[in-house]
N, C-alpha and C positions, 0 to 999 in steps of 0.2 A: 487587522488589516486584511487584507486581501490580494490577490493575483490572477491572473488570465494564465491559463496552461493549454497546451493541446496534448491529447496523451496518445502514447504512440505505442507502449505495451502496457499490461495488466500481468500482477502475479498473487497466488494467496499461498501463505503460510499460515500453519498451526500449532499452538502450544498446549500444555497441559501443567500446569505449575502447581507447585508443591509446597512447602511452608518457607516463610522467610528464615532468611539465616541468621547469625550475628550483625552481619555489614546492614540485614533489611531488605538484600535484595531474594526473589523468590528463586526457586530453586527449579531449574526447569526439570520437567519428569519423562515429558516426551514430546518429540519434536517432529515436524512433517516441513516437508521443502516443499511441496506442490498442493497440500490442503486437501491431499485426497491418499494417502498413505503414510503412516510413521514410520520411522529411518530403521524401524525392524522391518520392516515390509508390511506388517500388517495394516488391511483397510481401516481407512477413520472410517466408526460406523456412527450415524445419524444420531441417536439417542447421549455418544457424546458430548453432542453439542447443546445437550438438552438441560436449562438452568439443572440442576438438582442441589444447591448449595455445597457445601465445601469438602464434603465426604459420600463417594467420590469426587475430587474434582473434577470439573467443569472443561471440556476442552477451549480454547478458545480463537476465531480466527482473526487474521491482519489483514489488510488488502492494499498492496503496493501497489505507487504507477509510476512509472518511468513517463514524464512531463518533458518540454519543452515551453519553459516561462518564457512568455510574451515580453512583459516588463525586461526581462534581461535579454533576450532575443534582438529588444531594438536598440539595445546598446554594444551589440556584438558578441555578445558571450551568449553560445550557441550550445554549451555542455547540458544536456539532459538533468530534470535534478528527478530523485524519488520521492512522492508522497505517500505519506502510512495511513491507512484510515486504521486505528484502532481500539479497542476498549469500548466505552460509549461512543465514539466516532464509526463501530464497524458499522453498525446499523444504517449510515449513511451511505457507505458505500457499495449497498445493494441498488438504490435509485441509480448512483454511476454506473453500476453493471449493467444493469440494463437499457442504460445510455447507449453504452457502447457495444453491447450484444448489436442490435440493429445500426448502427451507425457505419458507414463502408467507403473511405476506410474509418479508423479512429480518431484520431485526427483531422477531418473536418473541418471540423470547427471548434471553437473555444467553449473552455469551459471556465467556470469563474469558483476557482475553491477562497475560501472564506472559514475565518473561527467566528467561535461564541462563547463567552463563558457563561456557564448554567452552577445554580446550585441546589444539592441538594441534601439533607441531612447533613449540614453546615458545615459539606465538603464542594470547594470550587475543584473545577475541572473545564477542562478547552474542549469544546467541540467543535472537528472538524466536517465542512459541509461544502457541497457543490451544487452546480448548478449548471447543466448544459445551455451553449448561448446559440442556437442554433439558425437566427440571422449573422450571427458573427462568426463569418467562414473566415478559416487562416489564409492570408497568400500563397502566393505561389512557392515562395520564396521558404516561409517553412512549411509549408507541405512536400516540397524537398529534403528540407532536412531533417522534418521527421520521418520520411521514407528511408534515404539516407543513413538515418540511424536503425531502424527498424532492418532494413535489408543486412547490415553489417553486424546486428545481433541472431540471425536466424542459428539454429541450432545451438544459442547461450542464454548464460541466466545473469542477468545482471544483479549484483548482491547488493546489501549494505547492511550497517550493522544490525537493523530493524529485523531483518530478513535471515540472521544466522541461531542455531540453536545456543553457540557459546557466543555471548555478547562481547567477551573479555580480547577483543581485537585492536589494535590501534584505531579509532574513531575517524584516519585522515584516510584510511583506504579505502579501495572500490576495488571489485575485485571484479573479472570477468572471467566463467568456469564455461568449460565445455560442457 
């Protein structure tokens, strides 16, 4: 299926994961809150992100967006949700980058994210994809409240589980950090 979003903030996060455990899940090795420095301080440098197979690993990035769904907008429920472009999905959400690099504000107008499932090496997987709708400007009405929302985040980082280096959170939280 599909949905209309207008996005009102953009964030990227980075991992670098390490071997799976007993439970299966990977082990994160090192983790970046802004996609441009790890929680040691050190610069992510380019060549990180550079395939080279599993030894070094590979760093890799997410690309979050703070949304206002349409579909749920005109039913009154006006709470922002997060989308993750990640894995095979990141790739897509370079064309939304540069959506919204020139777009002023961001929110504008709608955008239409949509999955796919692809296969390959007879592994299925979801890919996530967008598509800027660029006759279909939002009302006034949420161009408000994505303002709204935008102005009453200035100087925060909106989280979710997607977004943290320890996943192991209760899954109902949000969390809003200075």
């Amino acid at each position: 299926t599909s949905f209309h979003g207008a996005v009102i903030k953009a964030h990227v996060t980075a991992r670098v994961y390490g071997d799976a455990g007993a439970d299966g899940r990977k082990e994160v090795l090192k983790y970046s809150a802004d996609g441009v420095n790890w929680e040691n301080g050190d610069r992510i440098q380019p060549t990180e992100f550079a395939w080279k197979g599993q030894d070094p690993p590979t760093a890799l990035k997410s690309f979050h967006y703070l949304v206002i769904v349409k579909e749920l907008f005109e039913k009154g429920f006006e709470l922002p949700a997060i989308v993750t472009f990640k894995g095979a999905s990141a790739k897509n959400a370079k064309t939304l980058n540069a959506n919204l690099l020139y777009a002023r504000p961001a929110w504008n107008c709608w955008i239409k994210f949509s999955s796919s499932t692809e296969e390959k090496n007879g592994n299925k997987y979801c890919l996530l994809q967008s598509v800027r709708l660029p006759k279909r400007v939002v009302t006034e009405e949420v161009a408000n409240a994505c303002f709204e929302v935008y102005t009453s985040l200035q100087n925060k980082v909106v989280t979710s589980e997607e977004m943290e280096s320890n996943k192991e959170f209760d899954g109902n939280s949000v969390d809003f950090d200075s």
